[in-house]
C-alpha positions as CSV (number, residue, x, y, z in Angstrom):
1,X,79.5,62.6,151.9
2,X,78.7,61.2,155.7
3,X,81.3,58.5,156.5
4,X,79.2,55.4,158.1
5,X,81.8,52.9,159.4
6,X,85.5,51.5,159.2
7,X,85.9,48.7,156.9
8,X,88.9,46.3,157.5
9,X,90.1,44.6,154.2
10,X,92.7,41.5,153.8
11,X,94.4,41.8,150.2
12,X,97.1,39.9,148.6
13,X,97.4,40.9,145.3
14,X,100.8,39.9,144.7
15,X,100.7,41.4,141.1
16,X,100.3,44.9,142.2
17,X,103.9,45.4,140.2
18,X,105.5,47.9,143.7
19,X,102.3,48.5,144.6
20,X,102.0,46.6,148.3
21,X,98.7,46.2,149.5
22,X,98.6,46.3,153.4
23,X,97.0,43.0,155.6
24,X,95.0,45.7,156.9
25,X,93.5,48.7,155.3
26,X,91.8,51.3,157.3
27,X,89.9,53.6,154.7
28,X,87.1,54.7,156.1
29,X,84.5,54.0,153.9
30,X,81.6,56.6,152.5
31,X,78.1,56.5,152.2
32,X,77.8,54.1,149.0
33,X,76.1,56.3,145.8
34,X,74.4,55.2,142.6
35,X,74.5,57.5,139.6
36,X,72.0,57.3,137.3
37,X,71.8,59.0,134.2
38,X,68.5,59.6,131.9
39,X,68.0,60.3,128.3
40,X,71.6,62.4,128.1
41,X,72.0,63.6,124.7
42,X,74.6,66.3,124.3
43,X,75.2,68.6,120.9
44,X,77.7,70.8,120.2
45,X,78.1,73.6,117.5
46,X,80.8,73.3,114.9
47,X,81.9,75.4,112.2
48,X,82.9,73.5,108.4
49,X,83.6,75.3,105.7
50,X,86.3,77.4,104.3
51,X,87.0,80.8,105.4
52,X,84.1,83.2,104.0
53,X,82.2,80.3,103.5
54,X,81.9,78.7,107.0
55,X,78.5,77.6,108.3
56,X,77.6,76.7,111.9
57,X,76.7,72.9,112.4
58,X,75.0,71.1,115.2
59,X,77.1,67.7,116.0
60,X,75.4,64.9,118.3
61,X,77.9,63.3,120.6
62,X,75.6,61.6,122.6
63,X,72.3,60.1,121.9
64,X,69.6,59.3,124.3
65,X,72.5,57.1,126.9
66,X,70.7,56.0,129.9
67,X,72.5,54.0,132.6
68,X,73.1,53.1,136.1
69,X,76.7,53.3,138.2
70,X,76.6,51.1,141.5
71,X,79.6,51.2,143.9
72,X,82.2,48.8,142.2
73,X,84.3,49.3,138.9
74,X,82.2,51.0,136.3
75,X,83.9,51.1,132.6
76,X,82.8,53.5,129.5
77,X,84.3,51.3,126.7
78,X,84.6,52.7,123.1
79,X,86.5,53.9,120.2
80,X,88.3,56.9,120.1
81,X,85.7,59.8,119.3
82,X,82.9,57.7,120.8
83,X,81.8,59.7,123.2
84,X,83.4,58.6,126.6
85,X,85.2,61.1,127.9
86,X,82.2,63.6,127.1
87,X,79.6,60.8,129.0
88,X,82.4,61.0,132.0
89,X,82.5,64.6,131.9
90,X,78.8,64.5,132.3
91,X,78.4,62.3,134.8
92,X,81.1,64.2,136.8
93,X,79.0,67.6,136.3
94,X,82.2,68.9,134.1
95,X,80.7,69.5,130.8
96,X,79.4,72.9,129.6
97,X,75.8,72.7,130.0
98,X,75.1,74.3,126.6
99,X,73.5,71.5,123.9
100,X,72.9,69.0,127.3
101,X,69.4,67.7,127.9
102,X,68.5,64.7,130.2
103,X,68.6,64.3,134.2
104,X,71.9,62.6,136.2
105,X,70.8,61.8,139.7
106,X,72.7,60.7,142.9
107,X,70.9,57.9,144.7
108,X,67.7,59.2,142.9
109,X,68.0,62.7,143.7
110,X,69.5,65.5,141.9
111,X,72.8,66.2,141.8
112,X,74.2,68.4,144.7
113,X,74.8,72.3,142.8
114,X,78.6,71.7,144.1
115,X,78.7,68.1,143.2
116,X,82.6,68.9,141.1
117,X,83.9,70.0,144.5
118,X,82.8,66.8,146.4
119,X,83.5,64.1,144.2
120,X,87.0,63.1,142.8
121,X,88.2,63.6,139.4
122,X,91.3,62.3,138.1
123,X,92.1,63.8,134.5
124,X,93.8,62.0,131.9
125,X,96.7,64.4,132.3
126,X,99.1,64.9,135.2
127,X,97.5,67.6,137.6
128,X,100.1,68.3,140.1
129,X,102.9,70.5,140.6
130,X,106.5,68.5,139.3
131,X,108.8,71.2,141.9
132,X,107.0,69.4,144.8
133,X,107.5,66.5,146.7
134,X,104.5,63.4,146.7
135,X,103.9,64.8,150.7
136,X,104.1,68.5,149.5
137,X,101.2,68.0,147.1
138,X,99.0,65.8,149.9
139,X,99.3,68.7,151.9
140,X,98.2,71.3,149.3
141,X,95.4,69.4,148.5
142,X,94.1,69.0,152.7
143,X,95.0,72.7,153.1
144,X,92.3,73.5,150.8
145,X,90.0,70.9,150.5
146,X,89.4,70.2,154.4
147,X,87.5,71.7,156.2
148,X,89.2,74.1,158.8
149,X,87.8,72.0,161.8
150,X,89.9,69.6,160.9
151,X,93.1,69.9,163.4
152,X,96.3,69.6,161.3
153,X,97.1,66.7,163.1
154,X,94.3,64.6,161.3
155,X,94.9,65.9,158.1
156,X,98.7,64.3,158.5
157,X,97.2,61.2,159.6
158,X,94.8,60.9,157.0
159,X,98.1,62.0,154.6
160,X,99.7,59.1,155.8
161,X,97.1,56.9,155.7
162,X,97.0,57.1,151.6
163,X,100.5,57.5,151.4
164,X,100.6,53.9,152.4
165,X,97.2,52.9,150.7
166,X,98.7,53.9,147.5
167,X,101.8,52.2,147.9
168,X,103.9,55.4,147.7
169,X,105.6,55.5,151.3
170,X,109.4,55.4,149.7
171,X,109.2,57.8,147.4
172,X,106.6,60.4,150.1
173,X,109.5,62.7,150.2
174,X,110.5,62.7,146.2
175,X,109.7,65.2,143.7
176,X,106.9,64.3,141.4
177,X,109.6,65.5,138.6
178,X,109.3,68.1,135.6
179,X,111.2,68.7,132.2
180,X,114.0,69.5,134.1
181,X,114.0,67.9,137.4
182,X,114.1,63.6,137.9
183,X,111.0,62.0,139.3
184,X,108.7,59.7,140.3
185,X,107.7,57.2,138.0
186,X,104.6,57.2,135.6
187,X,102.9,54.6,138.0
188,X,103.4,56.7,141.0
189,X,102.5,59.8,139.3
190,X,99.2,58.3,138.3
191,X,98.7,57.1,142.4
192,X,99.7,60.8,143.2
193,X,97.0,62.0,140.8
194,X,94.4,59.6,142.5
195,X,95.6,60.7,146.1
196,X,94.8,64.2,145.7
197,X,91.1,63.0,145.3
198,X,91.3,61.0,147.7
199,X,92.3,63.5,150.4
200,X,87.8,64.4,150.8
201,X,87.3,61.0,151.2
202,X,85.2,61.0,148.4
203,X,82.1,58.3,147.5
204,X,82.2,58.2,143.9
205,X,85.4,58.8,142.0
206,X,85.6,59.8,137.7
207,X,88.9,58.9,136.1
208,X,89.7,60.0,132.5
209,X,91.8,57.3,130.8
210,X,93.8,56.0,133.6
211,X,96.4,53.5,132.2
212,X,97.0,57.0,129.3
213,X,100.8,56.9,128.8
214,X,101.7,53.5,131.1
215,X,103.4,50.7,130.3
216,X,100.7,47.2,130.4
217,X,102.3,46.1,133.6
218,X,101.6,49.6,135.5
219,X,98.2,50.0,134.2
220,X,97.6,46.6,135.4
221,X,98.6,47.7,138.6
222,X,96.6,51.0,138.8
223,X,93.3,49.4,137.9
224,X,94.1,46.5,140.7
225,X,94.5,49.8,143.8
226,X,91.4,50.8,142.0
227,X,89.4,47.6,142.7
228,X,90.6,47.4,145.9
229,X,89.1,51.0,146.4
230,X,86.0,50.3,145.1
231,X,85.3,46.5,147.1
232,X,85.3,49.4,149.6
233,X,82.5,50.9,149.1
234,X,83.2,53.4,146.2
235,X,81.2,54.1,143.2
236,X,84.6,54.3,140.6
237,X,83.7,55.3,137.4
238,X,86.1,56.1,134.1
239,X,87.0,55.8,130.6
240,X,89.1,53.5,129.2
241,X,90.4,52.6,125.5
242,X,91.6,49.3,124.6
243,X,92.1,46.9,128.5
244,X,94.5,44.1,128.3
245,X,92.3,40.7,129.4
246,X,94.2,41.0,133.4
247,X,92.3,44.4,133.5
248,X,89.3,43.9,131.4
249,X,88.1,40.8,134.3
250,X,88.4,43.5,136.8
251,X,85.6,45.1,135.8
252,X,82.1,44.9,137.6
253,X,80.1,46.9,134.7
254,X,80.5,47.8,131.3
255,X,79.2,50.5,129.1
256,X,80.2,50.3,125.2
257,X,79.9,53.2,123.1
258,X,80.0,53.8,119.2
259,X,79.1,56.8,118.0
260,X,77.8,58.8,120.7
261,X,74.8,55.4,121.1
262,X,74.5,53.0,124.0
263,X,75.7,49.4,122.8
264,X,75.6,47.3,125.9
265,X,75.1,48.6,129.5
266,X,75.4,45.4,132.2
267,X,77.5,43.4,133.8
268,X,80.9,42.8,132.8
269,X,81.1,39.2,132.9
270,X,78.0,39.1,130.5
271,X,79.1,41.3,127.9
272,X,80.4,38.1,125.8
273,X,77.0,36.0,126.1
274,X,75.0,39.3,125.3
275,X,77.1,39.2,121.9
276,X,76.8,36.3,121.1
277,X,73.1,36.3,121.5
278,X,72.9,39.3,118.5
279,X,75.0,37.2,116.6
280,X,78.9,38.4,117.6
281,X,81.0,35.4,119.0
282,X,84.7,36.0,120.1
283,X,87.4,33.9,119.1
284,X,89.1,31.6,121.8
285,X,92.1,33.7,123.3
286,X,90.8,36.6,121.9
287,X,91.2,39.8,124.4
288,X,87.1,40.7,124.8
289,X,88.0,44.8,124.9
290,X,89.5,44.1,121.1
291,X,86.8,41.6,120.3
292,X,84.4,45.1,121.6
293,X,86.0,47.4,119.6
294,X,86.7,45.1,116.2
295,X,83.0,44.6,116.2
296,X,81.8,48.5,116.7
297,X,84.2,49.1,114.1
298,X,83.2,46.5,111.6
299,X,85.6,44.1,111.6
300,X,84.4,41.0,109.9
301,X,86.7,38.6,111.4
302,X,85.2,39.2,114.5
303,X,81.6,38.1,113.3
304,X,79.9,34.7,113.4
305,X,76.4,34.7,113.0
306,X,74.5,32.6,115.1
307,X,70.9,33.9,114.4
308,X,68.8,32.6,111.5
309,X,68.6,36.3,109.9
310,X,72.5,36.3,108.8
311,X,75.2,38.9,107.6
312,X,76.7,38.9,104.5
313,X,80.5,39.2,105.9
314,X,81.9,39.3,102.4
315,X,79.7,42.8,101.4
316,X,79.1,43.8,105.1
317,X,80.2,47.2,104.3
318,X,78.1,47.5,101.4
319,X,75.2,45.8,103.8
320,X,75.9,49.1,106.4
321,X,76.5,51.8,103.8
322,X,73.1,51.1,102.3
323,X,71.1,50.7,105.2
324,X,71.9,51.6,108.9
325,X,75.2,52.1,110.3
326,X,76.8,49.2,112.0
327,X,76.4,51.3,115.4
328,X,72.6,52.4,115.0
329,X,72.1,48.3,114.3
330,X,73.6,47.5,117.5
331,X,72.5,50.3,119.3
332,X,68.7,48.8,118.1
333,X,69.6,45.2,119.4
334,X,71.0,46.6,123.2
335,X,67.3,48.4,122.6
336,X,65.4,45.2,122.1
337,X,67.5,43.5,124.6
338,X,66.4,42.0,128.2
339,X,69.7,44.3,129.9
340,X,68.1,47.3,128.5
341,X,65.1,46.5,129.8
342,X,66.2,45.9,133.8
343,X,67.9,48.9,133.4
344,X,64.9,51.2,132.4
345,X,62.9,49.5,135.4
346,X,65.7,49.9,137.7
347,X,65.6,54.0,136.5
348,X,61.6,54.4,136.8
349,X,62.3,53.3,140.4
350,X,64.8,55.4,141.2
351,X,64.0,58.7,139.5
352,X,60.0,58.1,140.7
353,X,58.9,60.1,143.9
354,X,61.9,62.2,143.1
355,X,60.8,65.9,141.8
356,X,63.6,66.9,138.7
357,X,64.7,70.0,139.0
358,X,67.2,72.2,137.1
359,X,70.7,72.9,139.0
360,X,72.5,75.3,139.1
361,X,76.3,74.4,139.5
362,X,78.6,76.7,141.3
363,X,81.8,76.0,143.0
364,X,82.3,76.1,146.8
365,X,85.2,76.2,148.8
366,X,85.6,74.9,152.5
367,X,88.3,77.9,153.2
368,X,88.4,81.5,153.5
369,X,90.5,83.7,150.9
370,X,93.4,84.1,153.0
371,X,93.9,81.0,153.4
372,X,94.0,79.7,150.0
373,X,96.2,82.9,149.8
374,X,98.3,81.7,152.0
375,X,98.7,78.2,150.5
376,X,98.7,79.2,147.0
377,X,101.3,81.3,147.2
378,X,103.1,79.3,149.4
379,X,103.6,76.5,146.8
380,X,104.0,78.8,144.2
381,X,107.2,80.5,145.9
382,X,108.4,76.8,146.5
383,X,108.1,75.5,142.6
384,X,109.8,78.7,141.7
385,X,112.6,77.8,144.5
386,X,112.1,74.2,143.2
387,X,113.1,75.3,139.6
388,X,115.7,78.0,140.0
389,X,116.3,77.7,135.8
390,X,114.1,80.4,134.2
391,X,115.1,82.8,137.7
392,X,118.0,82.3,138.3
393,X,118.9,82.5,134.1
394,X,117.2,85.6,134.4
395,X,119.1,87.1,137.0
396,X,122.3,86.0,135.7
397,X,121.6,87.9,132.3
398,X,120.0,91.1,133.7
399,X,123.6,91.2,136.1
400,X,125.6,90.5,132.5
401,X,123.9,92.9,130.7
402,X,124.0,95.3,133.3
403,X,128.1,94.9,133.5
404,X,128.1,95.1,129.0
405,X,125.7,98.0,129.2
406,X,127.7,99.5,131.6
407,X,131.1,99.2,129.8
408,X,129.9,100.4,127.0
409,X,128.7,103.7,128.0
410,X,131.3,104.1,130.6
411,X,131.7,107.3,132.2
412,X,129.7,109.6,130.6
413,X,131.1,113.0,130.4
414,X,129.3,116.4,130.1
415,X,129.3,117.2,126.6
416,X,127.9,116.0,123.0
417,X,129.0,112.7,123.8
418,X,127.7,111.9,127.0
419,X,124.6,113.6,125.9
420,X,124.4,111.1,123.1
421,X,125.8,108.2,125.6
422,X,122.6,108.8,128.0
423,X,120.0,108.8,125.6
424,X,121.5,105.7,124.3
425,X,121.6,104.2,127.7
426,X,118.3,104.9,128.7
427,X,116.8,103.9,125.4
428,X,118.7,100.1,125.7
429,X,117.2,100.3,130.2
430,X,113.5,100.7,128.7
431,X,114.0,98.2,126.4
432,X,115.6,95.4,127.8
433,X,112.8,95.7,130.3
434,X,110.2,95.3,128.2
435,X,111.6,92.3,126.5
436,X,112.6,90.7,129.9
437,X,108.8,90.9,130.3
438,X,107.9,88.8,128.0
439,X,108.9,85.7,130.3
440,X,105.7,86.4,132.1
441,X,103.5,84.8,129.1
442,X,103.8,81.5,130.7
443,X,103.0,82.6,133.8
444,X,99.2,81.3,133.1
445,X,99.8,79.1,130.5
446,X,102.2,76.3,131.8
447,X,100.1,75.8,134.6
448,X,96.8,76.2,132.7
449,X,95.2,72.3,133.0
450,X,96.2,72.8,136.5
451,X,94.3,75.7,137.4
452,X,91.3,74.6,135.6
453,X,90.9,71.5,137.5
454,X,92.0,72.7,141.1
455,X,89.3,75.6,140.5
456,X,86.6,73.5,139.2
457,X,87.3,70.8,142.3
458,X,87.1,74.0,144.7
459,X,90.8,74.1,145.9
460,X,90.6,77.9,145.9
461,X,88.9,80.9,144.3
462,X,90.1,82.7,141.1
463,X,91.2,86.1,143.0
464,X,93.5,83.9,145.3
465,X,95.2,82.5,142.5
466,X,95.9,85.8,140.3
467,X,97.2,87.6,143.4
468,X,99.2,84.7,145.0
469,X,100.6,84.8,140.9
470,X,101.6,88.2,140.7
471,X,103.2,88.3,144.2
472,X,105.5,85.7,143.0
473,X,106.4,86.8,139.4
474,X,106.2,90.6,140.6
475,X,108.6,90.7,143.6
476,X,111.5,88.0,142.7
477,X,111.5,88.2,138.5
478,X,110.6,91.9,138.0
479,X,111.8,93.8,141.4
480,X,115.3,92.4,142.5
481,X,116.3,92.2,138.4
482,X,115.7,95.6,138.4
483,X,116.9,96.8,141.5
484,X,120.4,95.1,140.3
485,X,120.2,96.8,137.2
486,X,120.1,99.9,138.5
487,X,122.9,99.5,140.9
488,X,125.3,97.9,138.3
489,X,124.8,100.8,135.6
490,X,123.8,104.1,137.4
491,X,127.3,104.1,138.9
492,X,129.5,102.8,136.0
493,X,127.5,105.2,133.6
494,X,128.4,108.3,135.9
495,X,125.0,109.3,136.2
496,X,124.0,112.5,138.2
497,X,125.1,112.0,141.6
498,X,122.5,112.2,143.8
499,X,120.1,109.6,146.5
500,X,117.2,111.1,144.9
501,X,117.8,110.4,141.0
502,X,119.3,107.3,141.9
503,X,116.0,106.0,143.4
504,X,114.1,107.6,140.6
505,X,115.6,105.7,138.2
506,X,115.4,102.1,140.3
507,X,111.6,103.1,140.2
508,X,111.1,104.0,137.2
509,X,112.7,100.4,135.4
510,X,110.5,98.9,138.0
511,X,107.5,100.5,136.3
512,X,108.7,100.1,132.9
513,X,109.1,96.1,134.0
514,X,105.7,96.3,136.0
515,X,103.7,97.6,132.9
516,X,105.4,95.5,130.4
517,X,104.4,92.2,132.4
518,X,100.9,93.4,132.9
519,X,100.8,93.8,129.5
520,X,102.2,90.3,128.7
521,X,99.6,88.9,130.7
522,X,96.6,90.7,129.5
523,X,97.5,89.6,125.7
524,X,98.4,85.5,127.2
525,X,95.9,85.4,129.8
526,X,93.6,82.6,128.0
527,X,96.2,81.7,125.4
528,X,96.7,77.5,125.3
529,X,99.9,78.2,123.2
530,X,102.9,80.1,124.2
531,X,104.2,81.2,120.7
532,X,100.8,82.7,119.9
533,X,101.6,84.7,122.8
534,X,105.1,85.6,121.7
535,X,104.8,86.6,119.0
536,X,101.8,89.2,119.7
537,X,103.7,90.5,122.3
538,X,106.6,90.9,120.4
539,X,105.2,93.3,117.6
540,X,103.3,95.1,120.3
541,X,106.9,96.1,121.6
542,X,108.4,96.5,118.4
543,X,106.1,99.4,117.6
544,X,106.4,100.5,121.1
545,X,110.3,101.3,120.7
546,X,109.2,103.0,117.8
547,X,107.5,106.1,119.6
548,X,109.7,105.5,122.5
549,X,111.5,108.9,121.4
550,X,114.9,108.6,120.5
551,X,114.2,106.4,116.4
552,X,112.1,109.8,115.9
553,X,111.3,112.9,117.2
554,X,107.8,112.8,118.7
555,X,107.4,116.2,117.8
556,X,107.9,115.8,114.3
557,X,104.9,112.7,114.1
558,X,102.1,113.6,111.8
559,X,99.3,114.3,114.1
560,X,96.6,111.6,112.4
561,X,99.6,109.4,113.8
562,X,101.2,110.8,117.0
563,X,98.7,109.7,119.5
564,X,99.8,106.0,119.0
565,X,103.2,107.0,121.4
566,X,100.7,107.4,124.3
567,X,100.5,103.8,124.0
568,X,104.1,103.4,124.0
569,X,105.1,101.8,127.5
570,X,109.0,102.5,126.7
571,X,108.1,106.2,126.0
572,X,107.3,107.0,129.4
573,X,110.1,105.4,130.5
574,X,112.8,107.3,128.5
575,X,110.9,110.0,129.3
576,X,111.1,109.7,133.2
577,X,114.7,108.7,132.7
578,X,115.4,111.9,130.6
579,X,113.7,114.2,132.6
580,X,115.5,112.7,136.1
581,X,118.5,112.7,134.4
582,X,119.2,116.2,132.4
583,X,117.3,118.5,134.8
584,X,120.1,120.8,135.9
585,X,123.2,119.1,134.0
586,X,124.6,121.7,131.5
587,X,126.6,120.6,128.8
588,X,128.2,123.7,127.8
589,X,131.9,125.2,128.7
590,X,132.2,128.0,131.0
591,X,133.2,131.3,129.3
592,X,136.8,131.1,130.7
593,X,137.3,127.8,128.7
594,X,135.2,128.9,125.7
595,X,138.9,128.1,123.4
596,X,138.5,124.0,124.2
597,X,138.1,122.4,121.3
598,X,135.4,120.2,123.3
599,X,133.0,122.5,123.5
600,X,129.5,121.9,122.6
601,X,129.0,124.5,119.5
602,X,124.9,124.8,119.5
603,X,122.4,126.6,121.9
604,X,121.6,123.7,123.5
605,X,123.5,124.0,126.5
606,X,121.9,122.6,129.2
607,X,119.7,119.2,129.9
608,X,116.2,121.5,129.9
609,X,116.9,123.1,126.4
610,X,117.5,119.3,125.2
611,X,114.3,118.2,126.8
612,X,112.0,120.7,125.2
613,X,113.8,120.1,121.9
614,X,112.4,116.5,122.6
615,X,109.0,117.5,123.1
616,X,109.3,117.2,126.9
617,X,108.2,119.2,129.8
618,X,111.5,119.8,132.3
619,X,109.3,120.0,135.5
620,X,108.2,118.1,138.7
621,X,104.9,116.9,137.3
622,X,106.0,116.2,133.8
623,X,108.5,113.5,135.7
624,X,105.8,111.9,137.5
625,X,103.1,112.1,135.2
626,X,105.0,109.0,133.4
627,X,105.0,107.2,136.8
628,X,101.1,107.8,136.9
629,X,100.3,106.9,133.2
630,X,102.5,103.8,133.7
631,X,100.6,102.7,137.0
632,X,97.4,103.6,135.1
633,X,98.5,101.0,132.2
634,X,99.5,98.5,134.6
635,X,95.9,98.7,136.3
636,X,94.1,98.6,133.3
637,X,95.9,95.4,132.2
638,X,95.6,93.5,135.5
639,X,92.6,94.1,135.2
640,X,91.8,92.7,131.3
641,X,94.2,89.7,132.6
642,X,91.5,88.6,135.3
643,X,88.8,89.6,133.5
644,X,89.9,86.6,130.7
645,X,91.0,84.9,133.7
646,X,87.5,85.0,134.7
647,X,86.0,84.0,131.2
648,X,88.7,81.4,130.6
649,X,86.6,78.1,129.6
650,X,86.9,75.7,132.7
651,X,84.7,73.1,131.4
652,X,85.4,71.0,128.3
């Protein structure tokens, strides 16, 4: 969007509620749009029906809504289920295309293939990362959305500059605030929300429900930074439930929905008389958004008929039941009406000289991939610095368990024992790691809405974000755990005494820890809910440990069920571990001290004669052939993570 000019603004709305409105505001204004919107009807497939039984229904949201958005405060009004966030969604270029039909145009032409990326969108849900500070998410938001002409020095001052539009210079350098960390208030949340938008400097702006989840006073509020924005020049657009009066007045034009059908599309102010005309008048200190809604809905204390044809308010729901619905009725009159009318001229004109044509809507971004590399993994190392709990937690148990595991096997000596002591040991390594991987489900999932609305708005490309991810769940939660594992128990544990095994071990939990998170996040990948996860990950481990090798002997597995342990992740680990640890250890007494009462009666006197009683190869390549079947699994799931990562649904 081309800026044209600077606008200078006086306010003085003293009711902003701790939002201060400058004497001077210095937005620099864009090119004013118009959205239009043309025979949109939008279907979607359901499925009713019992299990077995279920059958595959078509389910109209939308019917045939046609409209016009002028720079200025546009409301979609309805009833929950009416349609509004859907017709937003629309208008925004953030629905799935599937079941859509009709045309939405931007000042009478199509709308731009990238149009998500260069409007704003604020979602009904908060967007932007709690560890962070107001400033911290600003920047995040200019790193990637800005071009990379722009010097850093502009992008502070533009920074600033809504910093103080917004109202939200004293608490700049506060965290936004999670579960576990004190922040900002609901109010300023909302503003942040807005000002990551705002960063692009965009001409029209969609917000999903804006006053969701504030208190009267701070919606108030919101909606009054939003007028201000729009007697700027912005086409502001959004959904909105049930308005108290000092909110409803602000609007400039209104759009009621029942249904999924168009009941009244005009001016704000009119809405009232246009109601009265078909026969609705609302009661003296009556709240007009409830008067809206208690009509669509049927409410017969909400009706006085004015017109000579009138309704039977004693058996108006027998009167609807029988014939049309109360919102097909309505729908007709806003039909026969003189609004309706303008409005259809006003779209012949705009959509005529103008050739339709079908778009194709991709997302682009104004940086390269390093870059959003860069940035992404930037803030993610800070929100994991910014909420040490779940690291820190983890770090603490893997050093406890490492100091229990290690007092409990103390000092393995060379004989039935120790043997038995190892194994044990090794077995308990494996599979703590595995279970300490199971952390990693929410690694997509907590941040899900996130991800799906920086992507769609072009912060940064898919790639960027999964490898920015694993760097910062890989190295800190998976490496250093194990790395202090390995130091805490090799030595306590007496195992063999050499650099070499010693390193072969510290890589070989790092494996077990790399496959097992890979894992995790192929199965969560996609997953809204964090038990569902869990669990499945849970009973894929539990018969894991199973074939891991030391419940049963692999060698003793009927064969129609043996090839299930090479799917076993803690199998190759023991395995590894075995195979680095018994090669060359004997466990039986020298002949001079065959009379000890300690010594190992069996033939199996050495590490290697144990290893092939266990089914396992005591040479070079049948060590590192675990390493490779491990990496092999770790690749393979990476790889099924993106892939979902890829086909995740981004649009609603």
């Amino acid at each position: 969007m081309a800026h044209n000019s600077q606008v200078n603004i006086s306010m003085s709305d003293s009711s902003m509620n701790g939002v201060p409105s400058p004497k001077v505001s210095t937005w620099s204004t864009t090119r004013a749009s118009t959205v239009s919107f043309h025979n949109i009807c939008y279907r979607v497939k359901t499925k009713t029906g019992f299990i077995g039984c279920r059958k595959i229904v078509k389910k109209n949201i939308l019917t045939d809504i046609n409209g016009i958005m002028r720079p200025g405060l546009n409301a979609i009004l309805g009833p929950t289920g009416c349609g509004k966030s859907s017709l937003l969604d629309i208008l925004a270029a953030r629905k799935d295309p599937r079941g859509l039909s009709g045309d939405v145009l931007i000042n009478g032409a199509p709308q731009p293939s990238n149009f998500k990326c260069i409007s704003g969108y604020v979602v009904q849900d908060d967007v932007v990362m709690g560890t962070l500070t107001v400033r911290e998410n600003f920047q995040f938001s200019a790193a990637l959305r800005l071009p990379s002409t722009v010097k850093q020095k502009e992008k502070d001052e533009r920074i600033n500059q809504i910093i103080n539009e917004l109202g939200l210079t004293k608490v700049a350098d506060s965290k936004v605030g999670t579960q576990f960390i004190r922040g900002i208030s609901g109010g300023e949340r909302k503003r942040t929300n807005i000002g990551m938008e705002l960063i692009t400097d965009p001409g029209i702006l969609f917000l999903d429900e804006p006053t969701t989840g504030l208190d009267s006073s701070t919606s108030n509020a919101v909606l009054l930074l939003l007028k201000r924005m729009a007697r700027q020049g912005r086409t502001i657009i959004f959904s909105i439930h049930q308005p108290r009066y000092s909110i409803f007045r602000l609007f400039d034009k209104l759009t009621l929905l029942a249904a999924g059908r168009m009941l009244y599309h005009g001016p704000a102010q009119n809405a009232l008389e246009y109601f009265k005309s078909i026969g609705y008048e609302c009661e003296s200190y009556n709240n007009p958004a409830d008067f809206f809604l208690d009509v669509i809905n049927g409410d017969s204390t909400a009706v006085t008929s004015n017109k000579s044809e009138e309704i039977d308010i004693e058996n108006i729901d027998e009167h609807i039941s029988r014939d049309k619905t109360l919102a097909e009725k309505l729908a007709e009159e806003y039909i026969n009406s003189v609004y309706y009318q303008e409005t259809k001229a006003d779209l012949e004109k705009l959509s005529s000289g103008n050739q339709k044509e079908t778009v194709f809507r991709e997302i682009t971004y104004t940086t390269s991939f390093w870059h959003q590399l860069k940035w992404v993994s930037k803030r993610t190392f800070k929100n994991l610095v910014g909420n040490p709990q779940a690291s820190i937690a983890q770090l603490f148990v893997t050093i406890l368990l490492g100091l229990i595991v290690g007092a409990i096997f103390f000092d393995a000596k060379d004989d039935a024992s120790g043997m038995q002591n190892r194994v044990g040991a090794m077995f308990f390594m494996t599979t703590n790691q595995c279970f300490s991987s199971i952390s990693a489900i929410e690694l997509f999932i907590v941040e899900r809405k996130i991800f799906i609305h920086e992507y769609i708005s072009g912060y940064y490309r898919i790639s960027a974000y999964y490898f920015s991810k694993l760097m910062a769940d890989l190295i800190p939660m998976r490496t250093l755990p194990s790395i202090f594992f390995t130091c805490i128990v090799y030595f306590m544990i007496g195992l063999k005494p050499t650099a070499a095994a010693f390193f072969i071990m510290m890589f070989t939990l790092m494996m077990v820890s790399y496959t097992a998170t890979a894992m995790a996040l192929a199965i969560a990948t996609g997953q809204s809910v964090v038990a569902v996860a869990n669990l499945l990950m849970t009973i894929s481990f539990v018969f894991m440990i199973i074939f891991s090798g030391l419940l049963v002997n692999l060698t003793t597995i009927l064969s129609w069920l043996s090839w299930l342990q090479y799917f076993s992740i803690p199998r190759y680990g023991m395995t590894a571990l075995q195979i680095n640890e018994f090669v060359g250890l004997d466990f039986c007494c020298s002949n001079t001290t065959l009379t000890n009462s300690s010594c190992i009666k069996s033939s199996m006197c050495n590490g290697e004669e144990y290893l092939r009683s266990q089914g396992i190869e005591p040479t070079v390549w049948g060590l590192w052939q675990n390493h490779v079947a491990l990496a092999c699994m770790t690749v393979i799931f990476l790889s099924i993570s993106y892939i979902k990562l890829r086909l995740m649904k981004k649009f609603s």
